[in-house]
C-alpha positions as CSV (number, residue, x, y, z in Angstrom):
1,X,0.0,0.0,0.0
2,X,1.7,3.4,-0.8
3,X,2.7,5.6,2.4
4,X,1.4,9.4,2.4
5,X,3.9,11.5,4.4
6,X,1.3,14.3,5.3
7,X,2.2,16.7,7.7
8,X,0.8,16.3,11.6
9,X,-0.9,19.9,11.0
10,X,-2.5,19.1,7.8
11,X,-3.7,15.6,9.2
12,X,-5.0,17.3,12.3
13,X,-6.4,19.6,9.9
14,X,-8.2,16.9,8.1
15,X,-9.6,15.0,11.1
16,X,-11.1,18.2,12.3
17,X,-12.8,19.5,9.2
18,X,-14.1,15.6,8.7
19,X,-15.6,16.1,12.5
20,X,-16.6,18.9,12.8
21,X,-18.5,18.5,9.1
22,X,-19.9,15.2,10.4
23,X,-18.8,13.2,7.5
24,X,-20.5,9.8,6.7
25,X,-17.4,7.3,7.6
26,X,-18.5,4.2,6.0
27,X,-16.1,4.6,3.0
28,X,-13.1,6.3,4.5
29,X,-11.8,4.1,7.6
30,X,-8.6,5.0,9.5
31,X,-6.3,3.5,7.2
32,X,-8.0,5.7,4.0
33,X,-7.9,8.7,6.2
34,X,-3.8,8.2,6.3
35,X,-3.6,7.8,2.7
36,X,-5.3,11.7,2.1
37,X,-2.4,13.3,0.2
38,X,-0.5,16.4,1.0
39,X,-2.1,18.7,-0.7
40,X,-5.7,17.6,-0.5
41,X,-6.6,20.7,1.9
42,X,-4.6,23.8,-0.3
43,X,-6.8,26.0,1.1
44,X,-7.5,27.6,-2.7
45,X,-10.1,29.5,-1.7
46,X,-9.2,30.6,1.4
47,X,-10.5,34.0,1.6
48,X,-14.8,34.6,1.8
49,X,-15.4,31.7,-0.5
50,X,-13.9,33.1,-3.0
51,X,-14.4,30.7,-6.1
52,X,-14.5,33.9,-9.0
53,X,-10.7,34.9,-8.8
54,X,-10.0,31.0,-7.8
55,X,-11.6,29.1,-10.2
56,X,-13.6,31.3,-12.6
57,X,-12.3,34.6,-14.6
58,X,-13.7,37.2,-17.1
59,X,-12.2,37.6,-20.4
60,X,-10.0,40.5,-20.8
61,X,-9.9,40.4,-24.8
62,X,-6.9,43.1,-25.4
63,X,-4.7,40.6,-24.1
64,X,-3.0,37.2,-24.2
65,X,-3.4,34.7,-21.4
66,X,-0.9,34.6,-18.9
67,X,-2.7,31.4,-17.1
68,X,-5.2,29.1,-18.9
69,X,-8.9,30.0,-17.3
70,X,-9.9,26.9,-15.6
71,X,-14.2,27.2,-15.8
72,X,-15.6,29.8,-17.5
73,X,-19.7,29.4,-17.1
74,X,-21.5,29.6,-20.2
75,X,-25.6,29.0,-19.3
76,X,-26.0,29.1,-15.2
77,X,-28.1,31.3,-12.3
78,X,-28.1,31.3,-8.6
79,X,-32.0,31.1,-8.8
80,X,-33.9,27.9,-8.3
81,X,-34.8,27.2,-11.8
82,X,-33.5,29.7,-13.6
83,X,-31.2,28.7,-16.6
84,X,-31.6,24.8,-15.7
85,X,-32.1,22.1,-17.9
86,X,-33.9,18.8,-18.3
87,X,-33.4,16.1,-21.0
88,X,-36.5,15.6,-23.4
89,X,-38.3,18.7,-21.5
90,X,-36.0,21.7,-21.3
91,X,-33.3,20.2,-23.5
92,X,-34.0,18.4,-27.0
93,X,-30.9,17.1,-28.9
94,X,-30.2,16.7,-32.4
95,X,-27.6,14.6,-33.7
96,X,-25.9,15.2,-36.9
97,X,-22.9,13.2,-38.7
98,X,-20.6,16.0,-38.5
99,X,-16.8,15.6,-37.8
100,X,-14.3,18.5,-37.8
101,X,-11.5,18.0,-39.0
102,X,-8.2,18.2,-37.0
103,X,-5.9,19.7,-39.9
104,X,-8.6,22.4,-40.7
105,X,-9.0,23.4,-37.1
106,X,-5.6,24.0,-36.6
107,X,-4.0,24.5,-40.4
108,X,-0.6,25.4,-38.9
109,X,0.0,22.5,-37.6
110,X,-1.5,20.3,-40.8
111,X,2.2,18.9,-41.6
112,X,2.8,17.4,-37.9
113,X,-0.4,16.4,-37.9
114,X,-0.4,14.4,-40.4
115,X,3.1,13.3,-39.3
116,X,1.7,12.0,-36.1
117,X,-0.8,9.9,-38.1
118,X,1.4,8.2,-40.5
119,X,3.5,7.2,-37.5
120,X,0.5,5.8,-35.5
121,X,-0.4,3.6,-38.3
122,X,2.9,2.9,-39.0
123,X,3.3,0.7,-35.5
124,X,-0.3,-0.7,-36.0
125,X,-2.7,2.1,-34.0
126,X,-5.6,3.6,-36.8
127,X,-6.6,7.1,-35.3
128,X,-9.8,6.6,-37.7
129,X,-11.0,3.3,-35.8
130,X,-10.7,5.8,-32.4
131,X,-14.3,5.6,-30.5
132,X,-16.1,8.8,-31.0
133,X,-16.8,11.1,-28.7
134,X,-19.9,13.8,-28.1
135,X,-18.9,16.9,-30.2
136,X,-21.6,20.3,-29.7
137,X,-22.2,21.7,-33.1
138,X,-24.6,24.2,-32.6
139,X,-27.0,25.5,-29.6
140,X,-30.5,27.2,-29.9
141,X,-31.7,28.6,-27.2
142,X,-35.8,29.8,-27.3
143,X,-39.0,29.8,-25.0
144,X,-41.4,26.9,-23.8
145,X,-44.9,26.7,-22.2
146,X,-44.9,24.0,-19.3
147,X,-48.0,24.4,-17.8
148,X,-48.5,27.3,-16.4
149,X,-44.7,28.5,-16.8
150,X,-43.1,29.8,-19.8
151,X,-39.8,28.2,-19.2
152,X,-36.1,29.0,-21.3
153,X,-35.3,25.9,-23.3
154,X,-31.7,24.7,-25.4
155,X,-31.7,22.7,-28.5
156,X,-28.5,21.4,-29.0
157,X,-27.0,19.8,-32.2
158,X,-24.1,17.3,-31.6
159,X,-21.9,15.4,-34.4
160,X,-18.8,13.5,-33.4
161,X,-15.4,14.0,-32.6
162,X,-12.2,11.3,-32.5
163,X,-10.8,10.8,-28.9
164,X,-7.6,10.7,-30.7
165,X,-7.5,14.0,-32.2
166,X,-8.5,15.9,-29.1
167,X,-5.7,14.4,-27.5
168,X,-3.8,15.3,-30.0
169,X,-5.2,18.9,-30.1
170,X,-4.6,19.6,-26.5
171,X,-1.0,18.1,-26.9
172,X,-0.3,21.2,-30.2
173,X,-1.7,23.9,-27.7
174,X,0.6,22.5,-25.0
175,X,0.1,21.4,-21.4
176,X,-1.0,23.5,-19.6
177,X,-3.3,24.4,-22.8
178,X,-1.9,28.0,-24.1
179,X,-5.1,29.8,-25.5
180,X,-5.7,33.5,-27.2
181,X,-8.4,34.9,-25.2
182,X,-10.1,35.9,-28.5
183,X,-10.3,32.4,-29.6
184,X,-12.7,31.3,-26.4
185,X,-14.5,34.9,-26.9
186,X,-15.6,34.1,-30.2
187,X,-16.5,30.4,-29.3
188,X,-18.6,31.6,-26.5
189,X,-20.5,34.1,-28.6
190,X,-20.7,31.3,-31.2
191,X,-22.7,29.2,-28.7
192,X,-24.8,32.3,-27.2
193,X,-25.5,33.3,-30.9
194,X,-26.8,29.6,-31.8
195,X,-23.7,29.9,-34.7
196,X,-22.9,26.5,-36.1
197,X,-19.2,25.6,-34.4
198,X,-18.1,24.6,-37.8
199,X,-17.7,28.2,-38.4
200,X,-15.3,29.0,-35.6
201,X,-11.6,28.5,-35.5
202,X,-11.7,25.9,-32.7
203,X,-14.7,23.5,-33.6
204,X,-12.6,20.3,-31.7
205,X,-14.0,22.9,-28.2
206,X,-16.9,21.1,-28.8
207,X,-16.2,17.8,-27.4
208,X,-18.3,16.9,-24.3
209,X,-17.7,15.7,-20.9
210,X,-19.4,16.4,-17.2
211,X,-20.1,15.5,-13.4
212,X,-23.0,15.1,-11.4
213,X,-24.3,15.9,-7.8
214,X,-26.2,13.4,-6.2
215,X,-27.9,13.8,-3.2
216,X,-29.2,11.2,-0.7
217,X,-32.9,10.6,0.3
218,X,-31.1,11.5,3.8
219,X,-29.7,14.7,2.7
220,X,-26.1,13.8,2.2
221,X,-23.8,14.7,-0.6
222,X,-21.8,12.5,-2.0
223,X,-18.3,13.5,-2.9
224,X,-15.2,11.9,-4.6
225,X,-11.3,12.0,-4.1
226,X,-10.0,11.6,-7.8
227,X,-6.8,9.1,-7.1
228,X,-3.7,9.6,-8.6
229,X,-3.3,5.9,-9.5
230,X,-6.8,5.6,-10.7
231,X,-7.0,8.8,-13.2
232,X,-5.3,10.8,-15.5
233,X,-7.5,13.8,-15.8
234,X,-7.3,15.8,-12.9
235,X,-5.9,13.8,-10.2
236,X,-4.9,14.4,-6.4
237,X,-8.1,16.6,-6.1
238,X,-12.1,16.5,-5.0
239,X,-14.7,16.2,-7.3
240,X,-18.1,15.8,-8.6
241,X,-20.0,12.6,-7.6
242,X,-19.7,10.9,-10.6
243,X,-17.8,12.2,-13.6
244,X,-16.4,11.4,-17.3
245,X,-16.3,12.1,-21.0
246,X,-19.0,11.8,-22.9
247,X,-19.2,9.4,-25.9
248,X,-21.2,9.6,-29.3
249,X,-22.8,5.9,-29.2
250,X,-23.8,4.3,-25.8
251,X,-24.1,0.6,-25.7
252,X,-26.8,0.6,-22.8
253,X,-29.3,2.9,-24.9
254,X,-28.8,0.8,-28.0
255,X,-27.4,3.8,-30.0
256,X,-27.4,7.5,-29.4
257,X,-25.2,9.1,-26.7
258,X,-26.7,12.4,-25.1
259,X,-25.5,14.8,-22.4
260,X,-28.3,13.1,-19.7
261,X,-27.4,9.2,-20.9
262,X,-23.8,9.8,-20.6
263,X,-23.8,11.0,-17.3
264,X,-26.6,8.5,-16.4
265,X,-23.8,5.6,-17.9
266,X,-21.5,7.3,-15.3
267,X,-23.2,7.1,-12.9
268,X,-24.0,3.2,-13.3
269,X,-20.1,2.8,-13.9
270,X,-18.9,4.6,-11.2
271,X,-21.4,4.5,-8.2
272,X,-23.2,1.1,-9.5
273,X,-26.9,2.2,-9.5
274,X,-28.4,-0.1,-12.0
275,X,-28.8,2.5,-15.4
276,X,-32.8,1.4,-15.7
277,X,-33.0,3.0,-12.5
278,X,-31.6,6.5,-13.6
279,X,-34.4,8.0,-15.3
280,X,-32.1,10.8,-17.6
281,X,-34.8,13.5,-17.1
282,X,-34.2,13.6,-13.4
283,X,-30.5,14.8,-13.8
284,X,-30.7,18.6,-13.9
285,X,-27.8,20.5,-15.6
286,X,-27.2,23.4,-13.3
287,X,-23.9,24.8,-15.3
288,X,-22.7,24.8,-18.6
289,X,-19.2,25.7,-18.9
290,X,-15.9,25.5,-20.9
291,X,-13.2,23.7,-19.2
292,X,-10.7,25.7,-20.7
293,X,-7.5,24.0,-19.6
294,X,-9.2,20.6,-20.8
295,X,-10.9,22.3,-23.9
296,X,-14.0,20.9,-23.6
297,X,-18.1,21.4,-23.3
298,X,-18.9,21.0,-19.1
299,X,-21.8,19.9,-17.9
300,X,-23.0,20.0,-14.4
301,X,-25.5,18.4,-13.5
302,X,-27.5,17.5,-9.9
303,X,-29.5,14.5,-9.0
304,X,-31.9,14.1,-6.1
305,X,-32.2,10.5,-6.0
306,X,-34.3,8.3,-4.2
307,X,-31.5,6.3,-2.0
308,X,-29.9,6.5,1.1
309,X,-26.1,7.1,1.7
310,X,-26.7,3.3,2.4
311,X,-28.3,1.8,-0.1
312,X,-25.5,4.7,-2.4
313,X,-22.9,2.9,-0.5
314,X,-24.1,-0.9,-1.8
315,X,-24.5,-0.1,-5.0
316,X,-20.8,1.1,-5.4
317,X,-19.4,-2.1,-3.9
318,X,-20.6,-3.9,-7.6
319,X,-19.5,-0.6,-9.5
320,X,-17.2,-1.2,-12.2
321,X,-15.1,2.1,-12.1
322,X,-15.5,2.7,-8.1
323,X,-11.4,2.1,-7.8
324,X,-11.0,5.0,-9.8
325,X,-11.9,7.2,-6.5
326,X,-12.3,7.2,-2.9
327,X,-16.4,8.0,-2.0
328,X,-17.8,10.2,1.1
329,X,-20.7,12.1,1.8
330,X,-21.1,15.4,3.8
331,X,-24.2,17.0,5.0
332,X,-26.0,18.9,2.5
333,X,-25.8,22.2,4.4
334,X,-24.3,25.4,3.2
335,X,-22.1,26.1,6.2
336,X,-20.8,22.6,5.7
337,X,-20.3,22.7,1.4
338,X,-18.7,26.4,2.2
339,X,-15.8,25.0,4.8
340,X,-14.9,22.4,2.0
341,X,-15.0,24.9,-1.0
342,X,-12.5,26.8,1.2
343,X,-10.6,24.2,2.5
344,X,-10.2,21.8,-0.1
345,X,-8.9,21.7,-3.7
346,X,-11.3,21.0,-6.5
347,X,-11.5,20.4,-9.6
348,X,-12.7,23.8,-11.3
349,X,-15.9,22.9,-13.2
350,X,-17.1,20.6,-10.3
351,X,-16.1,23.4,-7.8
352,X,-18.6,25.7,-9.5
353,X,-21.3,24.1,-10.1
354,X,-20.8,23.2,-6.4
355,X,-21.3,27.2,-5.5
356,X,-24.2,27.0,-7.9
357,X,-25.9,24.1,-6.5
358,X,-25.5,25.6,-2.9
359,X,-27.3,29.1,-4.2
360,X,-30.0,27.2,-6.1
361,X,-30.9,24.4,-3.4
362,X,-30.0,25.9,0.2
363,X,-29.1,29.5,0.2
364,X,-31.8,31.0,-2.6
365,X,-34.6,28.6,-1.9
366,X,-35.1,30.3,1.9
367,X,-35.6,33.5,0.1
């Protein structure tokens, strides 16, 4: 088993905030308590909750970034309801066949490019045989009656984009990911103007991934430790409940993959509720963002389900992907979510929509 050396303060530090916070032990014993690393509690945003200067910037156009933005929100509110979306009633989905093309994305780099290719196929690995992944095209955002409510609703186009390629991508804009500020400003007016992506300089922004909240029955939120040796995107850090790219073609809906049966796939894969017990229009998307280090599509999503941090806690025993992460639930109180948001390092989309979730559900809702 590998040895943390964490400091006695930190550890102290630790015990205390998992105390005082009344943490739900049944996943982190003593021994898992010893293997928190170092640098778990950074204390990022130390200061009044700060999550805007920590893990959220405006764009300053008239100059070049310094620091890649980690979240930038696209669609989100602090109000209950406001600018939040439901699969198949507040969100329809298009799919079209649609690929952009690495080489035209990026022109400058055409010759390396297809350098890199002839070289993959050379020792046997065909970039074209790559499964495809979720790629936005287009957004549309208009009105709907429900009921008595005229409600905001998003139509969003998808096509495909290769795993490969986006890899490849992020490697040309280097790591971290190097951006021109005008680059993200005109993607993000793209997608506020309903402008086909194709258009843009940067259409491969359009690939697709997320995380989801879920709340017990009991009123506990369940939160993950992203391990080192179980993940390569954003490790050593806290995060969403369940999280993941999202693919084009999902095996377990015989065919078409949306934002909602993505995450709902996730969730099966990582927490181990059955997917026919996941209905996709209960998963709320309370942000969408860009991930701009990760040059992707974010979306956050919250689920109220209808189990107990127990019955949670049996289903990930059978979970496929549950080694990826260490579980635990806290209290779903603001006082609570506010001492880890300023004690703990997250990941930046998942810290966000955290904020969000707290306005919408527990600070907001009193008002």
């Amino acid at each position: 088993m590998r040895k943390c050396r964490i400091g006695t303060a930190k550890f102290f530090t630790l015990l205390l905030l998992l105390y005082r916070t009344s943490v739900y032990k049944r996943e982190i014993n003593h021994e898992r308590l010893y293997e928190v690393p170092d640098n778990l509690f950074k204390g990022r945003v130390a200061h009044g909750n700060d999550l805007y200067n920590n893990y959220f910037s405006d764009f300053y156009i008239d100059r070049q970034l310094a620091e890649p933005y980690p979240y930038v929100e696209w669609r989100g509110n602090e109000k209950p309801g406001i600018e939040e979306y439901e699969e198949g009633i507040s969100l329809d989905v298009e799919y079209t066949e649609w690929t952009p093309d690495l080489k035209s994305c990026i022109p400058r780099y055409s010759v390396k490019i297809q350098t890199v290719y002839d070289q993959a196929r050379a020792i046997g690995f065909d970039p074209d045989t790559q499964i495809p992944m979720l790629c936005l095209r287009s957004v549309q955002l208009y009105g709907k009656s429900i009921g008595l409510e005229w409600k905001e609703k998003l139509k969003m186009t998808f096509g495909n984009v290769s795993y490969y390629d986006h890899k490849l991508y992020r490697q040309l804009l280097g790591d971290p990911v190097r951006i021109d500020t005008k680059d993200v400003q005109q993607f993000l007016n793209a997608l506020k103007a309903g402008r086909d992506i194709e258009e843009i300089k940067a259409p491969l922004w359009g690939r697709c991934g997320g995380g989801i909240w879920i709340r017990s029955k009991d009123n506990y939120l369940m939160v993950s430790y992203r391990k080192p040796s179980g993940v390569t995107e954003i490790p050593d850090m806290l995060s969403y409940s369940s999280s993941g790219a999202f693919e084009r073609f999902i095996p377990h809906y015989q065919g078409q993959g949306s934002p909602g049966k993505n995450m709902a796939k996730e969730i099966f894969e990582e927490v181990g509720v059955p997917i026919e017990y996941i209905p996709v229009e209960e998963l709320t998307i309370i942000s969408l963002g860009i991930d701009a280090n990760r040059t992707l599509i974010q979306f956050s999503f919250f689920w109220d389900s209808p189990y107990s941090v127990d019955e949670l806690i049996r289903f990930r025993l059978s979970a496929r992907d549950s080694r990826e992460q260490y579980a635990f639930f806290i209290p779903f109180e603001e006082k609570i979510i506010n001492e880890f948001l300023e004690s703990c390092e997250f990941e930046p989309g998942a810290a966000f929509s955290l904020m969000r979730l707290c306005q919408k559900k527990l600070v907001n809702s009193k008002k």
